[in-house]
N, C-alpha and C positions, 0 to 999 in steps of 0.2 A: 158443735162448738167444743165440746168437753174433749173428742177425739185429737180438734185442729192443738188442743194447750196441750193436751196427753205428749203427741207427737215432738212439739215445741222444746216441752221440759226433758224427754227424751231424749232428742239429739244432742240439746246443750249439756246436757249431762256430759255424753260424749268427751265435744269438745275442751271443754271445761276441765276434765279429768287424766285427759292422755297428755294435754302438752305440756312439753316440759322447758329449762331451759334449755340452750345449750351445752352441750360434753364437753368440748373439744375447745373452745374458741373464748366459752363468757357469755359473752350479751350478745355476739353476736348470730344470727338462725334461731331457729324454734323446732323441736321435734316433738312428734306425736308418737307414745308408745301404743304399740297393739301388742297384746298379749299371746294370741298365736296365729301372727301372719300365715298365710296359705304360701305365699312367697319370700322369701327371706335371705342373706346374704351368709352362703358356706364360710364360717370362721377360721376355716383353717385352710382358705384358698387365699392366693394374692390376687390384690386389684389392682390393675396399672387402669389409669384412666389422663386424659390428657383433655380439660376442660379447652375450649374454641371460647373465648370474648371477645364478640367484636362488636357489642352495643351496649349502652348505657340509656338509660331510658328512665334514668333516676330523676329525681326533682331537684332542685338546688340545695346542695348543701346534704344530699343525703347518699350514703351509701348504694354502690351499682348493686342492683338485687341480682345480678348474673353471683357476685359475689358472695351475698348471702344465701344462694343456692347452693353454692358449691360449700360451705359450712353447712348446711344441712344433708349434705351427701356424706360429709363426714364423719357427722354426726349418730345418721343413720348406721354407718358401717359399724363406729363403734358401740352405739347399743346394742349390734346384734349379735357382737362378739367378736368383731374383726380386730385382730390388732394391727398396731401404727406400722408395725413391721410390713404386716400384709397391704399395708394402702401406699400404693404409688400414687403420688399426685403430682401432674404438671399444669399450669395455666400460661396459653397464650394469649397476650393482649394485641389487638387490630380493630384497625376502622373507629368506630367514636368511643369505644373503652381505651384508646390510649391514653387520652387523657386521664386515665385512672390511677396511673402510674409515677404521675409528675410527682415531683418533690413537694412540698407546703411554699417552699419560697418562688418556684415557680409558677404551682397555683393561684399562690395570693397572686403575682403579679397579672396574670391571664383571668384569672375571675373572681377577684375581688375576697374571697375566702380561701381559709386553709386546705388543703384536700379531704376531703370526707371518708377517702378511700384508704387513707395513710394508715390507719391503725388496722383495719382489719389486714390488708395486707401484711404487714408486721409479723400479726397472729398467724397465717396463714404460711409466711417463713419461718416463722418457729416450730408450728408445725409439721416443717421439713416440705411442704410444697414449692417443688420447682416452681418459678416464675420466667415468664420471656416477652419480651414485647417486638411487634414486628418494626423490623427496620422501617422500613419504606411505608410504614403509616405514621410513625414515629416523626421520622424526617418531612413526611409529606406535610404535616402541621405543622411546622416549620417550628419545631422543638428542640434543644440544642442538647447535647448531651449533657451537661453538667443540670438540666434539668429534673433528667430522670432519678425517681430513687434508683439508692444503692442497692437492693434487694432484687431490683429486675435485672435480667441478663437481657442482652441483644441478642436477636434472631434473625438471622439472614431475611426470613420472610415465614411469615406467618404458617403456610403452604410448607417449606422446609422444615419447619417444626412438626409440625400435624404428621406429615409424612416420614420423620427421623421417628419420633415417635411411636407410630402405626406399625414402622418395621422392628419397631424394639417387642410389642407385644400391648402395646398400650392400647385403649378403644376411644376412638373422640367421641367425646358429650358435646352437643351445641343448641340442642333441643329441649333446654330446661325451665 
């Protein structure tokens, strides 16, 4: 028994100790510092990364966690010394994260609340991360233009972004 609390009070130490809030953003991500990762992000290289969203799998009224991952990717970079110089960020929105992108006056009207996603998005354009939402999922939800925030750009299609990108030097995430 004394091993099984040993163990217990161990770990949470851990936990307890490394995370912090977030760098980059506020409130919103969580990161966990490790003191001398075995792996870790070259400081003085660039990262072009081009995040894929195309799910939401949030609860009502809460921030898409694809979102909040990708503040913790940023977060991570710059704890580890990356500068904002070195991080290329693009996010494409498709499939049921378009609706992430709507305005608050189009949200309320489609679901009854403001958008949950409106602010970190915000942060995430100050930032300096690209934003794009695909057409043809966009439209397909029968979404009108003057819905979308101002901060998304239109994408031909999801696939042409991913792809314009890939050839620029960018690596897509969609596995997070």
């Amino acid at each position: 028994m004394k091993k099984i609390i040993y163990c217990v009070i161990l770990l949470s130490s851990f936990a307890i100790s490394a995370q912090e809030a977030s760098i980059i953003i506020g409130k919103f991500g969580k990161v966990y510092n490790a003191e001398k990762p075995e792996s870790s992000f070259e400081n003085d290289k660039e990262y072009k990364i081009i995040f894929d969203v195309f799910t939401d799998r949030s609860n009502e009224g809460e921030v898409n966690p694809k979102l909040n991952s990708i503040i913790d990717y940023l977060d991570m970079s710059s704890q580890q010394g990356v500068s904002k110089e070195n991080m290329k960020i693009a996010i494409i929105f498709h499939g049921t994260a378009t609706k992430n992108v709507l305005n608050d006056k189009a949200y309320q009207r489609l679901f009854k609340i403001d958008n949950p996603n409106a602010e970190i998005i915000q942060k995430l354009k100050e930032a300096d991360v690209e934003l794009y939402v695909d057409r043809k999922s966009y439209f397909g939800n029968v979404y009108e233009l003057e819905d979308k925030t101002l901060n998304i750009k239109m994408a031909y299609s999801a696939l042409a972004a991913l792809m314009r990108y890939q050839k620029d030097g960018y690596q897509i995430v969609n596995s997070y």
